[in-house]
Rosetta silent file (secondary structure, phi, psi, omega in degrees, C-alpha in Angstrom):
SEQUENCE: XXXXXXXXXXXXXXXXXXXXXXXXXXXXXXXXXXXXXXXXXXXXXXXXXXXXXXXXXXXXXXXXXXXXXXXXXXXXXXXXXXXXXXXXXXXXXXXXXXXXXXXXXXXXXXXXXXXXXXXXXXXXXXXX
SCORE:     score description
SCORE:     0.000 S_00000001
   1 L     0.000  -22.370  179.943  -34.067   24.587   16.013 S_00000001
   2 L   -59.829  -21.297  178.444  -32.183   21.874   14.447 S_00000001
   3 L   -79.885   -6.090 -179.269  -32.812   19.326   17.372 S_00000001
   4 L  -139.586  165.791 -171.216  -35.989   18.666   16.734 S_00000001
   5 L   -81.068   38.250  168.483  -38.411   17.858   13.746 S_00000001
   6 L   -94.415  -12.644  168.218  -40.287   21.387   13.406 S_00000001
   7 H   -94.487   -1.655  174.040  -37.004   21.676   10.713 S_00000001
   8 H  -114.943    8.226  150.442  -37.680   18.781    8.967 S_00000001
   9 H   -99.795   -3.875  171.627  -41.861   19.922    8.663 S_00000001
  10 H   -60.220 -102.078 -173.418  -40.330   23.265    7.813 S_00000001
  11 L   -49.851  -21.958  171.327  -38.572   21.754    4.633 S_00000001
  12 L   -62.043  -56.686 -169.702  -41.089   19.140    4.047 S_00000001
  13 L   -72.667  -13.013 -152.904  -43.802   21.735    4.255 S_00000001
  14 L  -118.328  -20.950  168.597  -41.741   24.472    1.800 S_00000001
  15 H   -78.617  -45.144  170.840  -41.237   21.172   -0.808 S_00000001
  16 H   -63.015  -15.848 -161.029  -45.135   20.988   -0.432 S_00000001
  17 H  -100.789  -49.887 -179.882  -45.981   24.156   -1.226 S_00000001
  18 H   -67.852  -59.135  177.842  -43.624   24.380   -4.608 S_00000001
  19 H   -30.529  -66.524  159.240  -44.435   21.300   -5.666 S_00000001
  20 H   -75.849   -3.555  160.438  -48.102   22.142   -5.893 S_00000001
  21 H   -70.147  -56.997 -162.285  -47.910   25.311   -7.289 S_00000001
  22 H   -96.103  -18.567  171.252  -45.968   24.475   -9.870 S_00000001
  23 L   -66.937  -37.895 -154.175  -47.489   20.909  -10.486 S_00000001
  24 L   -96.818   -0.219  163.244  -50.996   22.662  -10.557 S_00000001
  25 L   -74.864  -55.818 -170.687  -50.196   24.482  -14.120 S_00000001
  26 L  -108.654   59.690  160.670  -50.163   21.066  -16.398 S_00000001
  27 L  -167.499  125.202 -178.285  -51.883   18.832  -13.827 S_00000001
  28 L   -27.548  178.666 -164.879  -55.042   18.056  -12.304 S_00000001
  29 H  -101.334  -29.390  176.199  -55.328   19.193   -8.538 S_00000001
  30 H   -48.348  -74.820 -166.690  -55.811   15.159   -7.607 S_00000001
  31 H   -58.818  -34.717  177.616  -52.073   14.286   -9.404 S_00000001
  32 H   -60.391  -30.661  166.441  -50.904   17.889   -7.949 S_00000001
  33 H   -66.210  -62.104  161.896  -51.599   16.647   -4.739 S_00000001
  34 H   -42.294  -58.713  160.470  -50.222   13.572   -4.793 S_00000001
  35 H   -31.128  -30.051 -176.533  -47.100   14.760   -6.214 S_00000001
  36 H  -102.842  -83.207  175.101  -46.727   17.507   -3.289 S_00000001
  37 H    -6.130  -63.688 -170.968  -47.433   14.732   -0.752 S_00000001
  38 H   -62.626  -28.714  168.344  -44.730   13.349   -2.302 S_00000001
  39 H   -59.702  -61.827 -166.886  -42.103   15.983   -2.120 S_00000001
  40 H   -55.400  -54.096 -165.168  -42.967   16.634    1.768 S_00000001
  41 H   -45.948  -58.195 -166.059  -42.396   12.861    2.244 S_00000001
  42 H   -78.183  -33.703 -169.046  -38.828   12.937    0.489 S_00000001
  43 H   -80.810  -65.060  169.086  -37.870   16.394    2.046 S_00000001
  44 H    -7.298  -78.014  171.958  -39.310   15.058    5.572 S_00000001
  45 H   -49.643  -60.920 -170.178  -36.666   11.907    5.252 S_00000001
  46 H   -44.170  -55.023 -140.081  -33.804   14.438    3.530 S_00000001
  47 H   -77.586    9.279  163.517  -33.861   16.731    6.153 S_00000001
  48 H   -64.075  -20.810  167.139  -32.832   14.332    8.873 S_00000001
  49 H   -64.985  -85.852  179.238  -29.703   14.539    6.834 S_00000001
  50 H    14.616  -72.850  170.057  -29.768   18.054    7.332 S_00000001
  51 H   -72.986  -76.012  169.900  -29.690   17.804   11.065 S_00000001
  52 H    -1.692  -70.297  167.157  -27.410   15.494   11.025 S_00000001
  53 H   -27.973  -62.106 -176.429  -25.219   18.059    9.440 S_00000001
  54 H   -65.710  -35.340 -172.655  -26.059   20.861   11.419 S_00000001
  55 H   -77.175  -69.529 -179.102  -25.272   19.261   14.712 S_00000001
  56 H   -13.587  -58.779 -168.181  -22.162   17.752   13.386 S_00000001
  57 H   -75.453  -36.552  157.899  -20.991   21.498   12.504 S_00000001
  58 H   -74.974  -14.070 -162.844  -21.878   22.703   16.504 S_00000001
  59 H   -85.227  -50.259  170.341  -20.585   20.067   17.407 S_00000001
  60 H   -50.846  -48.875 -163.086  -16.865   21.051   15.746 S_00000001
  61 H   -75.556  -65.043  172.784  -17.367   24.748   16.294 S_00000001
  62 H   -32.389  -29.557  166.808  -18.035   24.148   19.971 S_00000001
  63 H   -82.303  -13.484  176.561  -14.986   21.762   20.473 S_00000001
  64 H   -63.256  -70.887  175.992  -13.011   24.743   18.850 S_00000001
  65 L   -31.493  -49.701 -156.530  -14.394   27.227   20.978 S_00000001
  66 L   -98.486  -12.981  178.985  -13.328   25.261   23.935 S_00000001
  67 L  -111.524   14.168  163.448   -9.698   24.028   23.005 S_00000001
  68 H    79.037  129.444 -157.742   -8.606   27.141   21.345 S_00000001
  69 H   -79.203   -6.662 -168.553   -8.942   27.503   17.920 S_00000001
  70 H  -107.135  -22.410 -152.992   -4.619   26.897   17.502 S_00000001
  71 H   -78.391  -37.231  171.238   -4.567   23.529   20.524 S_00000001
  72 H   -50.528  -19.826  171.261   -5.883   21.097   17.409 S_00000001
  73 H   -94.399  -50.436  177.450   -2.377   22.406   15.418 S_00000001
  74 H   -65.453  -38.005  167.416   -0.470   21.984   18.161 S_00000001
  75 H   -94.733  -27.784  155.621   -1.231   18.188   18.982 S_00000001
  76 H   -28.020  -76.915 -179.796   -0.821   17.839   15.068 S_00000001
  77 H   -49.294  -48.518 -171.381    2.700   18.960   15.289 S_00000001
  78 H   -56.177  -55.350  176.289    3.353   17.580   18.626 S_00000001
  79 H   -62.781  -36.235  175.985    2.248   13.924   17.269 S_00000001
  80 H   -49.366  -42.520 -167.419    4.065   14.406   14.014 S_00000001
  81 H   -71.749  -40.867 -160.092    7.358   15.017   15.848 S_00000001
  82 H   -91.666   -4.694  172.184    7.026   12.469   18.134 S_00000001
  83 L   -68.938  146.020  175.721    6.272    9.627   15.068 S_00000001
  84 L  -112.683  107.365 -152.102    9.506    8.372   13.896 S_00000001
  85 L   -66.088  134.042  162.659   10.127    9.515   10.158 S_00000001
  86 L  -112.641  150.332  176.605   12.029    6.612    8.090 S_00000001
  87 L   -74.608  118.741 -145.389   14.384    8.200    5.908 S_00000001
  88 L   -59.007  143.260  173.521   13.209    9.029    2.093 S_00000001
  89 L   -97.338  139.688 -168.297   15.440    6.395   -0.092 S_00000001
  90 L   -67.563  149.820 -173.507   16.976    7.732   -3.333 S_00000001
  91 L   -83.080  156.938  156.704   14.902    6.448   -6.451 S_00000001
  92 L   -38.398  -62.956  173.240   16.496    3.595   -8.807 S_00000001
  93 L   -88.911  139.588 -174.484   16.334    6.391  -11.490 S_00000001
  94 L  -153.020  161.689 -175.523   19.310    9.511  -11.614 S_00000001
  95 L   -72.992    4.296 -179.881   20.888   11.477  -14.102 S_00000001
  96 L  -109.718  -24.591 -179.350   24.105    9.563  -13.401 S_00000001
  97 L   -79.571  -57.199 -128.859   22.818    6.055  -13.643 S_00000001
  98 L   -75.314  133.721  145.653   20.665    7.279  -17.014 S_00000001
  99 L   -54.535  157.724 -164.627   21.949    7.484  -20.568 S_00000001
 100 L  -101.473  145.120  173.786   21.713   10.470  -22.519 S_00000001
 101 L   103.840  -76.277 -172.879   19.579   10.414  -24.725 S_00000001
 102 L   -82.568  -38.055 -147.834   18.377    6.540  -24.520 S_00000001
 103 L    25.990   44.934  151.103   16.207    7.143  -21.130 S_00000001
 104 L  -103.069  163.557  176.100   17.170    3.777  -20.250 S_00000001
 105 L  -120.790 -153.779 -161.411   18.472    3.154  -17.036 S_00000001
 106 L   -44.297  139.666  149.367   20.822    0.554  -15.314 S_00000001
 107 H    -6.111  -58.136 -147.025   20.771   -3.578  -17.097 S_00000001
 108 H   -88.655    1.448  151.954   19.886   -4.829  -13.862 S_00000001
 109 H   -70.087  -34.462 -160.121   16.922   -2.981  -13.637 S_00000001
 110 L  -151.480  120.049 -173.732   14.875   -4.001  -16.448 S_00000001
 111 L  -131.908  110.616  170.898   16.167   -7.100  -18.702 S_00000001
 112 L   -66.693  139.535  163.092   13.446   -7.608  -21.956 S_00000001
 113 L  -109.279  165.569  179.730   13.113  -11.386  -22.993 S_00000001
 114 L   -72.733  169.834  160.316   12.410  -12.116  -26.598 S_00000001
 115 L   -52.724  -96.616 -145.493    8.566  -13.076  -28.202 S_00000001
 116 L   -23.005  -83.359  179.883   10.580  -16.408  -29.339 S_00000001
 117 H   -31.862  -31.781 -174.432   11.398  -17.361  -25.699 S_00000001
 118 H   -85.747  -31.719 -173.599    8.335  -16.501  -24.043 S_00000001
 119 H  -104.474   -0.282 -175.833    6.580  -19.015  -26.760 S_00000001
 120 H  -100.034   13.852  173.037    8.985  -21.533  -27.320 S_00000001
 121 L   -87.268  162.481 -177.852    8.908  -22.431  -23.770 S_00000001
 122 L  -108.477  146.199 -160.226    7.588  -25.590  -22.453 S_00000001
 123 L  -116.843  140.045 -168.072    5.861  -25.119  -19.096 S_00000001
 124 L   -99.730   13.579 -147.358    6.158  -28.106  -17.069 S_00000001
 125 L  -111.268  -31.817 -167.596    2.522  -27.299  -15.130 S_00000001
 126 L   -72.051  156.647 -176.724    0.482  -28.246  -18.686 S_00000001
 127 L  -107.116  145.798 -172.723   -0.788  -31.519  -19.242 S_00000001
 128 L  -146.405    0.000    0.000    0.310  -32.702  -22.624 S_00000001
């Protein structure tokens, strides 16, 4: 039922129905109307979404169905294995470079400059 638009007058029509029922307590039958118009209009457009959806989800279970619910795991692995892996590199920080204590690590990672320096320089880029 999903291929065709008797599901999207379905939901359109089931949006029409609540709307004006429940619209038709605090509202004239004119504005109740309108208002229920409006719902089938917005569910009408929504449910194209729907469908959308719907196929989308036969469409997966059916490709499942036909390659064996395990052959999708199997080219997973198969490609993983056959990608070539670069080898993880140790991080910059270890408990042997590392101070106790401090949790600084090596000089030559990280060198602070002073306030002073950063303002008493003259930048040669400035027009002066």
């Amino acid at each position: 039922m999903f291929g065709t638009w008797k599901l999207n007058a379905f939901l359109g029509f089931i949006a029409f129905i609540f709307s004006f029922i429940l619209s038709m307590e605090n509202n004239t039958w004119l504005t109740s109307l309108f208002r229920a118009l409006t719902g089938f209009a917005i569910f009408f457009v929504l449910s194209y979404f729907v469908r959308w959806m719907l196929h989308q989800m036969d469409l997966n279970k059916n490709a499942e169905n036909q390659n064996g619910p395990s052959s999708s795991k199997v080219k997973r692995q198969q490609s993983s294995k056959t990608e070539k892996q670069q080898p993880v590199k140790p991080s910059a920080f270890t408990e042997e470079n590392s101070t106790a204590g401090s949790g600084t690590t090596d000089d030559s990672a990280f060198q602070a400059i002073s306030l002073n320096a950063l303002h008493n320089r003259k930048d040669e880029n400035l027009p002066q």
